[in-house]
SEPA-120222 format. One record per residue: x, y, z of N, C-alpha, C in turn; residue in one letter. Coordinates in pm, whole numbers, plus 50000, padded with zeros to 5 digits. Each point is the difference from the previous one (the first is absolute). Layout:
     n.x     n.y     n.z    ca.x    ca.y    ca.z     c.x     c.y     c.z   resn
       X       Y       Z       X       Y       Z       X       Y       Z      A
...
//
This chain:
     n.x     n.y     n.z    ca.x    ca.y    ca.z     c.x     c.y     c.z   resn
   70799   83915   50355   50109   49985   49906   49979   49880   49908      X
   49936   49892   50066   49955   49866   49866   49914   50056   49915      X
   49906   50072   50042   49895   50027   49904   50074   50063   49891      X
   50104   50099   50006   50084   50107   49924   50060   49883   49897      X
   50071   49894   50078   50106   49926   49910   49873   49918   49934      X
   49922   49937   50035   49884   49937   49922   49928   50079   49865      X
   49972   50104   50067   49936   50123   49864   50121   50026   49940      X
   50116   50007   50035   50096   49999   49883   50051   49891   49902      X
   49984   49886   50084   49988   49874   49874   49886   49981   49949      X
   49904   50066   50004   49889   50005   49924   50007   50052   49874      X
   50037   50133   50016   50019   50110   49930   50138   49939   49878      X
   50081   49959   50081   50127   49988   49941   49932   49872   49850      X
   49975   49883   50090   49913   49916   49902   49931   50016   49881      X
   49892   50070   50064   49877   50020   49895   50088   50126   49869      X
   50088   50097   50031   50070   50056   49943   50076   49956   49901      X
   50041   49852   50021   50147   49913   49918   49854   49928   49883      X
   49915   49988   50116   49905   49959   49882   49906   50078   49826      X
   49958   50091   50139   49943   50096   49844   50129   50010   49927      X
   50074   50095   50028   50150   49994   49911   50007   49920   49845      X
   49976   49888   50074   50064   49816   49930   49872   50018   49886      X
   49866   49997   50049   49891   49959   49959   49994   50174   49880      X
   50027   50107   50028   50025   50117   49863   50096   50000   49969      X
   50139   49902   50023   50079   49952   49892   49935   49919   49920      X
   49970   49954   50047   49948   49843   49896   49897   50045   49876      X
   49912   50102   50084   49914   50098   49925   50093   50031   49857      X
   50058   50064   50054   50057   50053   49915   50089   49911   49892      X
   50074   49941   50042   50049   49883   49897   49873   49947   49905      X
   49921   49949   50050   49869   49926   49934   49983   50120   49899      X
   50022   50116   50009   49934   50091   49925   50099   50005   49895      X
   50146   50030   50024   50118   49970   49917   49968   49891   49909      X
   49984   49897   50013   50015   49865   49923   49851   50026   49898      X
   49883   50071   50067   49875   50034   49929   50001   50075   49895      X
   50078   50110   50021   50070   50079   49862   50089   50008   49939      X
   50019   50027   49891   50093   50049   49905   50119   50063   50036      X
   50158   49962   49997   50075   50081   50068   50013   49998   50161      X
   50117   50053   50012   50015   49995   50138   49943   50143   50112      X
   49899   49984   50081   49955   50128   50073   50094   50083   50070      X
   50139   49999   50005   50100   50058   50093   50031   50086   49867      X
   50008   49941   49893   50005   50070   49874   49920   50126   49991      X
   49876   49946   49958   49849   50058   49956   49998   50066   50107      X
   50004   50013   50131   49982   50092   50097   50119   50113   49994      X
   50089   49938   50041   50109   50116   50107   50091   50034   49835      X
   50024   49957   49905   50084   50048   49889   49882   50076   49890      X
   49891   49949   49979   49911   50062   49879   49897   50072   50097      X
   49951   49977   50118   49915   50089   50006   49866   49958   50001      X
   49951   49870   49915   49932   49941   49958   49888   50029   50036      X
   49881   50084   49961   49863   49995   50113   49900   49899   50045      X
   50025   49917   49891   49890   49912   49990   50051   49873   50091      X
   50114   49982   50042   50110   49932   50084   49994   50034   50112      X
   49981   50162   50039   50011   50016   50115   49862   49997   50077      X
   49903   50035   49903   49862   49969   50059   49999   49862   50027      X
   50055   49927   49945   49926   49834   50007   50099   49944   50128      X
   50123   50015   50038   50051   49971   50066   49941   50108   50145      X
   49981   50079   49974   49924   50067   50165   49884   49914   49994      X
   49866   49990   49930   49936   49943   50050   50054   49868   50047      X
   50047   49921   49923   50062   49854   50055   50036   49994   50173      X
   50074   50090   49978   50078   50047   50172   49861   50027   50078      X
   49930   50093   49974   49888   50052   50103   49926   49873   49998      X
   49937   49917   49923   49957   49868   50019   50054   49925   50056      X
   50083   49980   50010   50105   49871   50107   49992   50104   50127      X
   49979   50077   49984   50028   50104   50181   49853   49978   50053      X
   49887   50029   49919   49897   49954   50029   49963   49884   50007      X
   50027   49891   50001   50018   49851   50021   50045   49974   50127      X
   50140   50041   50032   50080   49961   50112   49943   50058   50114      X
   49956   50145   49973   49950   50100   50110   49892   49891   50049      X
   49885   49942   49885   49886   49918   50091   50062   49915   50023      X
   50032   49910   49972   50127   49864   50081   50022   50033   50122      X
   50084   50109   50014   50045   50033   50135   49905   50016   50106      X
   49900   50105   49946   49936   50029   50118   49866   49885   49999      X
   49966   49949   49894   49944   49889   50076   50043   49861   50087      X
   50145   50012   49983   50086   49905   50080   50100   50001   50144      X
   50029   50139   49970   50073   50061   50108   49971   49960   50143      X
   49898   50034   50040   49948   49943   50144   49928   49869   50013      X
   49968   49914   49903   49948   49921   50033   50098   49826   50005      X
   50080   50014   49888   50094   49923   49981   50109   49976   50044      X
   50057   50102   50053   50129   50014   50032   50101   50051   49888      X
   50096   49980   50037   50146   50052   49895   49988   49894   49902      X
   50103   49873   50038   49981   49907   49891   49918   49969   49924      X
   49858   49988   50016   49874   49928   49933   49973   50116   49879      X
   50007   50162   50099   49934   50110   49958   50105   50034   49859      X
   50140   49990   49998   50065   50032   49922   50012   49924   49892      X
   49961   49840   50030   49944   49918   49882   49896   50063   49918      X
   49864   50037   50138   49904   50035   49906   49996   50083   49872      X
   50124   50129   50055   49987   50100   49928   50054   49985   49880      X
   50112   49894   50019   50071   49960   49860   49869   49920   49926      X
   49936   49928   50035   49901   49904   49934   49962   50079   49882      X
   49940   50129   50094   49883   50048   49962   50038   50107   49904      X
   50155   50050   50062   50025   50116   49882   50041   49907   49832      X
   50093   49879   50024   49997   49943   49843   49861   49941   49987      X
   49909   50001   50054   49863   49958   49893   49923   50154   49946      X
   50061   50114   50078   49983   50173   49936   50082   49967   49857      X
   50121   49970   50005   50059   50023   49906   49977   49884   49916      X
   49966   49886   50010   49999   49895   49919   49848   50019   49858      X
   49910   50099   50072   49870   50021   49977   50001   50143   49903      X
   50055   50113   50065   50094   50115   49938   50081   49958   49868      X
   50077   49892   49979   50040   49997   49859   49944   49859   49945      X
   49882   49930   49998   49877   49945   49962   49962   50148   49937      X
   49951   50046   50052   49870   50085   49976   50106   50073   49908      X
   50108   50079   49988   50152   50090   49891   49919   49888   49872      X
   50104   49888   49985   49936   49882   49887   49859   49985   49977      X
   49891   50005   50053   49863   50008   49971   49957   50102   49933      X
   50009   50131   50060   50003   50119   49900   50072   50012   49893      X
   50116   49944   49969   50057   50015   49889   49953   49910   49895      X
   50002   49884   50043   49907   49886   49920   49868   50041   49945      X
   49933   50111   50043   49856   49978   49959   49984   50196   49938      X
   50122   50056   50036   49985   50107   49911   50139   50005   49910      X
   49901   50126   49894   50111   49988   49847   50122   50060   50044      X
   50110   49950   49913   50138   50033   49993   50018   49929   50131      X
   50155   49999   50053   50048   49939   50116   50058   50133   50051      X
   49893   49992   50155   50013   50084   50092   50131   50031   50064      X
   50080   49872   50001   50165   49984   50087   50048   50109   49872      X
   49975   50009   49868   50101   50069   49900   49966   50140   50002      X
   49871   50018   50030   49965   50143   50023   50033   50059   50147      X
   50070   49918   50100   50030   50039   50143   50171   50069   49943      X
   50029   49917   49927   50148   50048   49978   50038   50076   49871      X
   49881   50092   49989   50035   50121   49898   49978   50109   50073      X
   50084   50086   49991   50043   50149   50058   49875   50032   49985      X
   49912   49989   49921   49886   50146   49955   49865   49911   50095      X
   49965   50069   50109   49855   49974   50113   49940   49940   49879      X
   49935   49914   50105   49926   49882   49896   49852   49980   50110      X
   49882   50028   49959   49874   49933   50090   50007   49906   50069      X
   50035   49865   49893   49954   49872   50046   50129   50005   50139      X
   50125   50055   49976   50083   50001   50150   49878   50018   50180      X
   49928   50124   49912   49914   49987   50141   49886   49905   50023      X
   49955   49930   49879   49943   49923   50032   50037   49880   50083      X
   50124   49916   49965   50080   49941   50081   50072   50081   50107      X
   49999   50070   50054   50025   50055   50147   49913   50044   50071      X
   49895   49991   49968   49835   50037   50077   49964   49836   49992      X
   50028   49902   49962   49957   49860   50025   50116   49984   50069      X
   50131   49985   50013   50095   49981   50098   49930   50066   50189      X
   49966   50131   49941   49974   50009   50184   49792   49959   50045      X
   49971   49964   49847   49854   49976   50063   50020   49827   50022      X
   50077   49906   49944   50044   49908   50047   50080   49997   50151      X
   50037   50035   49982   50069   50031   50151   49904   49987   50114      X
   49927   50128   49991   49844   50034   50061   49940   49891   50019      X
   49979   49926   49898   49902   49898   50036   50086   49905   50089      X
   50115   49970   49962   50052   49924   50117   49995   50007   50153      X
   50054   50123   49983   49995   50057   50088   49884   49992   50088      X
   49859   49992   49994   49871   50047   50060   49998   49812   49982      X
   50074   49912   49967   49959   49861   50020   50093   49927   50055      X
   50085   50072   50030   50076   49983   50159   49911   50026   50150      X
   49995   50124   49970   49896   50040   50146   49896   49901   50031      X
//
């Protein structure tokens, strides 16, 4: 029965965490573009919004996922649930670095082309660097 209540504050934990850490995702991504994404998503439809905000999310999930399981058994609860926070805002801190880097170094501004209705390329270009950033974090956790 400890082991049960133990794996459930595990679970319960690391849960409040990812959560926190693809909110934050997601805010960071809000403040990165044009307009508000609760907008651009759930009222317009937005595609280029909704691609960039899934990858964002799947990158912070892939962040936390290695956090966790490289911490889970070795750290304990407290240490491990630090780790995962550490490690998921340096996913996301690196994730919108890299949003501003691409936009900086290609034409037009990428944040203005995320928040026009009509599919835009460069959207996937910044959401294929959101989860290959991730990735790399990810594999430099382990």
């Amino acid at each position: 029965m400890n082991e049960i209540l133990t794996s459930s504050l595990y679970a319960l934990g690391y849960g409040v965490v990812g959560t926190v850490i693809m909110l934050l995702g997601y805010l960071i991504t809000d403040l990165l573009t044009p307009g508000k994404l609760h907008k651009l998503i759930w009222e317009e439809r937005n595609p280029n919004a909704i691609l960039l905000v899934s990858a964002n999310t799947l990158g912070a999930a892939i962040v936390v996922v290695s956090a966790i399981l490289s911490s889970y058994s070795e750290l304990g609860l407290g240490p491990g649930l630090l780790s995962a926070t550490i490690f998921g805002l340096i996913g996301l801190v690196v994730m919108g670095l890299s949003f501003l880097l691409i936009d900086l170094i290609t034409p037009g501004k990428i944040s203005h082309m995320i928040s026009n209705n009509e599919w835009h390329p460069a959207t996937w270009v910044s959401a294929t660097a959101h989860v290959s950033i991730a990735l790399v974090v990810a594999a430099a956790i382990s």
